[in-house]
N, C-alpha and C positions, 0 to 999 in steps of 0.2 A: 601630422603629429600623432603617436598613438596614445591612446587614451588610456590612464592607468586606473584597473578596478579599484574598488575601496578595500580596506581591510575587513574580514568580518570576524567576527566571533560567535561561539557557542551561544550565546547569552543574546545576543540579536537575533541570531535563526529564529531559537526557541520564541523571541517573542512574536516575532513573522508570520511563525508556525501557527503561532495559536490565535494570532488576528487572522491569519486565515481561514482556520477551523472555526472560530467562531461566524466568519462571512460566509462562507460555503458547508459546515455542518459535515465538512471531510478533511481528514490531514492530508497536507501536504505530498506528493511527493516530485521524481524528477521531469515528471510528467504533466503537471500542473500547471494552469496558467500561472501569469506574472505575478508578484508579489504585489498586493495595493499599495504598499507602503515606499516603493522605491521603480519611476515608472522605466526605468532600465535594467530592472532587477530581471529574472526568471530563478525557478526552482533545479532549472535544469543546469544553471552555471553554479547554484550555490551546492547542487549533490556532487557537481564533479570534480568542486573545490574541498567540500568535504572529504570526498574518496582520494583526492589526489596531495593534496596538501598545500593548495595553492590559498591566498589571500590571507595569510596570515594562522593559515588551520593545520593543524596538526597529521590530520590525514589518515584513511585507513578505516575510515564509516562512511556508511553511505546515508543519505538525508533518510531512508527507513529507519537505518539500523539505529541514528544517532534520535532521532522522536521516540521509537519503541525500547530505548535505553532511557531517558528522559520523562518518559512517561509511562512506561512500566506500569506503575503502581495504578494511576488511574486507569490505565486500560485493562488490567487485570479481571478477568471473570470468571464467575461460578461454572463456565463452560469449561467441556472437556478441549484439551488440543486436537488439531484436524491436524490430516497428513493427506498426502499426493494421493496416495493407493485408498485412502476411504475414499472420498470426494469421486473419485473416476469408479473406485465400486460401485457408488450410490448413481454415479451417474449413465453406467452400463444397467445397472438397472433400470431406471428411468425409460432409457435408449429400448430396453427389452419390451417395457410395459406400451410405449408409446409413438414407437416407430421410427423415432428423433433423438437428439440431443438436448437435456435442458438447457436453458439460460439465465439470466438474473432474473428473467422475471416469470420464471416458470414455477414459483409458487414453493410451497410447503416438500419436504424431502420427505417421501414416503418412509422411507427405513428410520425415519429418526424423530423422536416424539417434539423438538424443540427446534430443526435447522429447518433453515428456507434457503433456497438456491441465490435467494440475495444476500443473505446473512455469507455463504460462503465464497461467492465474487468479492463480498467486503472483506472480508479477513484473508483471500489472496489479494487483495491489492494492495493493502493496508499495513500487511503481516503482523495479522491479529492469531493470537489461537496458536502458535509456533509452526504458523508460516514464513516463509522470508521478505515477503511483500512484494511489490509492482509486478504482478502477475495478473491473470482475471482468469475466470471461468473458460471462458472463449478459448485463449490461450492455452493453458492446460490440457483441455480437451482435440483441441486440432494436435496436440504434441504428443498425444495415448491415445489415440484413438484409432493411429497406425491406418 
C-alpha cells in the first residue's frame, strides 16, 4: 500500500524552521537533518515539495528562497552584500599570501576590516548578504579555481 504524504503549508515550515534554528542555532536547508518535530519528516522532501509544488504548495521556491523571504527583515544587516568575484578575490589572495586555499576556519579576511572566512561559508550556505544560498566555501572555490 503506498503511503500518502501529509499536506503542508507555509505556516508549518516556517514554524519547523525556526524550532530548528532555535535547536541547531542554523536555518534550515535541503541539506539538513530530519525535522524534530515529525520523525519521517526530512528538509530535503519539504524543499522539493516547495520547488515543485507537491503536498498541497504552491511551488516555485525553494526552502532558501521561501526562509530568506520570510525572514528578510530579521536577517537584514548593517553588512555590505557579497558577491561570487569578491569572495574568490579575497580568496586568490589568501591562496597568494599563503600557499593554500582558505576555509571556514581560516580566520579573519585580510582585505576586509569586518569578514572572517566563517562569516562568508555562513552567508553561502544560508544566502545571507545576496547570496542564493546552499553553496559553501569549499564549493565555490573547487568551481574558480580552474
Amino acid at each position: 500500500m503506498l503511503s500518502r504524504r501529509p499536506r503542508l503549508t507555509v505556516e508549518t515550515i516556517l514554524a519547523w524552521a525556526e524550532t530548528y534554528r532555535q535547536y541547531t542555532g542554523r536555518r534550515p536547508n535541503g541539506h539538513s537533518e530530519a525535522v524534530p518535530e515529525m520523525d519521517e519528516e526530512t528538509w530535503a522532501a519539504i524543499d522539493t515539495a516547495l520547488v515543485h509544488g507537491y503536498r498541497g504548495l504552491r511551488g516555485g521556491l525553494s526552502l532558501t528562497e521561501l526562509l530568506n523571504r520570510h525572514w528578510g527583515d530579521m536577517l537584514r544587516s548593517d553588512k555590505p552584500s557579497l558577491s561570487v568575484e569578491q569572495i574568490f578575490a579575497w580568496a586568490r589572495a589568501y591562496y597568494q599570501r599563503n600557499g593554500k586555499w582558505p576555509t571556514a576556519d581560516s580566520g579573519v579576511v585580510e582585505e576586509s576590516t569586518e569578514e572572517t572566512w566563517k562569516k562568508i561559508n555562513n552567508a553561502l550556505r544560508e544566502g545571507f548578504r545576496g547570496l542564493p544560498g546552499e553553496d559553501s566555501l569549499s564549493r565555490l572555490l573547487r568551481r574558480h579555481r580552474g
